[in-house]
N, C-alpha and C positions, 0 to 999 in steps of 0.2 A: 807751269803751263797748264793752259782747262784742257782740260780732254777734248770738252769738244769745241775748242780752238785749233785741232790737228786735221791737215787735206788728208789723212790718209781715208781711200779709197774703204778700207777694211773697218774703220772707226763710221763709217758713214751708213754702215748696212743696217737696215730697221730692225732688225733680231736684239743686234747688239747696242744701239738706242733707246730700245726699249726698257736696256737692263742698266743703263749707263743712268750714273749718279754724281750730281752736279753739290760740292759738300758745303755751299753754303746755305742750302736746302736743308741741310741737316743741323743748322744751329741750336743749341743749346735753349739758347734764349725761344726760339719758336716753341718748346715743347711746353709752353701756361705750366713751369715749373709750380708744383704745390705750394703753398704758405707755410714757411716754418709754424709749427707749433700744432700739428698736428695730432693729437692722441693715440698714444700707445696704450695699452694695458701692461698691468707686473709681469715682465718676464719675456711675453710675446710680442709681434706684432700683428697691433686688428689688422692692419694693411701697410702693404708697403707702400715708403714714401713713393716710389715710380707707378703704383695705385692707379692714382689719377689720371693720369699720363699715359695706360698700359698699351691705349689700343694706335697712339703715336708713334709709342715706341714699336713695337712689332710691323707698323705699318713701313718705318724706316728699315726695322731692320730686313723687312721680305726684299725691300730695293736692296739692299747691301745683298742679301743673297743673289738675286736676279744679277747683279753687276761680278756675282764673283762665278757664278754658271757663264756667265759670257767670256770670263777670263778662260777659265776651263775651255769652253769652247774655243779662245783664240789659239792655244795652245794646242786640241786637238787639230785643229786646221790649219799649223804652223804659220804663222802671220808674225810681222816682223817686231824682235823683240821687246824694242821700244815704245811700241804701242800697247803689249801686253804689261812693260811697267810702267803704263801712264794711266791706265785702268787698276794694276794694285794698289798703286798710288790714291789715287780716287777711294777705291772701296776701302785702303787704311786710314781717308781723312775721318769718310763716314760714319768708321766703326768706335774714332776718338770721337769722335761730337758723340754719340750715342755715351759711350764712357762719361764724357764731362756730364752730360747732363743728369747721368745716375748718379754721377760723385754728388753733382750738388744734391738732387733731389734726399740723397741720404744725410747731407749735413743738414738740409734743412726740416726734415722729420725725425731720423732716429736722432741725431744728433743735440735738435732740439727739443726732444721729447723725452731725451735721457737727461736733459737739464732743468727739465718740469717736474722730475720725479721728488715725493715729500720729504723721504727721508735722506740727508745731510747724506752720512756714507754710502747709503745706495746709490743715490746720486751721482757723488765724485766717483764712483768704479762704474758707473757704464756711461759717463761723461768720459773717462778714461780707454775704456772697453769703444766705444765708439767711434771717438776720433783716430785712435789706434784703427782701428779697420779704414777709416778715410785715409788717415797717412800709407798703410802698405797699401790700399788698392792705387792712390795715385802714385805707390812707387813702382808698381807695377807696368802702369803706362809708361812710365816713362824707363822704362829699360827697353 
C-alpha cells in the first residue's frame, strides 16, 4: 500500500507530507546514471563513480532524512502503529533505490575502469578486487 493512499487523519498533516516520500521518485534509473568507462587513475579514484550524480543523490537522501524525522516525530506523538510502519516502509524503499543506483553507478565506473587498466595482472586483481566489493555490498542489502 502508498502511504499516501491511507485516510489516516495523522498521514494527512502538512509537517508529515512535507517529509513523506513517494519511492518511485527515487528510481534508479532517474539518477542520468554515469557512462561506464570513466577514468580512474593507478591506485585512486579521480572521482567517484556517484560523482556525477552527487548533488541527486544527497538531494534524495535529505527526503529520506525528512521522512525518517517524521517517523521519529509520529512515534514522539504516539500515532497509530500502522501508520508509523507504512512510513518505514517508504523510507526503507528509498534508501534501496538510493543503494541500487550506487551499486550500479560503481559497476559502471570502478568496475569498468578496473577493466581499462593496461597491465594483464593489474587488471584481473582489481576486476577481481571490485566486483568483490559489488557482490558483498549487494549482499548486504539484501540480508
Amino acid at each position: 500500500m502508498n502511504p499516501t493512499d491511507l485516510k489516516s487523519t495523522d498521514l494527512k498533516s502538512a509537517e508529515l507530507k512535507s517529509a513523506e516520500l513517494n519511492p518511485v521518485d527515487l528510481n534508479p534509473v532517474d539518477l542520468n546514471i554515469a557512462q561506464p568507462g570513466i577514468e580512474i587513475e593507478d591506485g585512486a579514484h579521480s572521482q567517484h563513480g556517484y560523482s556525477p550524480n552527487k548533488d541527486a543523490y544527497l538531494r534524495r537522501l535529505k527526503r529520506i532524512e525528512g521522512q525518517v524525522r517524521g517517523i521519529a516525530r509520529m512515534v514522539e506523538e504516539d500515532k497509530y502503529c500502522i501508520d508509523i510502519l507504512t512510513q518505514v516502509s517508504a523510507a526503507t524503499k528509498a534508501l534501496h533505490a538510493v543503494s541500487l543506483g550506487l551499486v550500479e553507478e560503481h559497476i559502471g565506473h570502478c568496475v569498468v575502469g578496473a577493466a581499462s587498466e593496461s597491465d594483464p595482472m593489474v587488471r584481473a586483481e582489481q576486476i577481481d578486487i571490485k566486483v568483490k566489493e559489488a557482490a558483498d555490498a549487494i549482499g548486504r542489502l539484501l540480508r
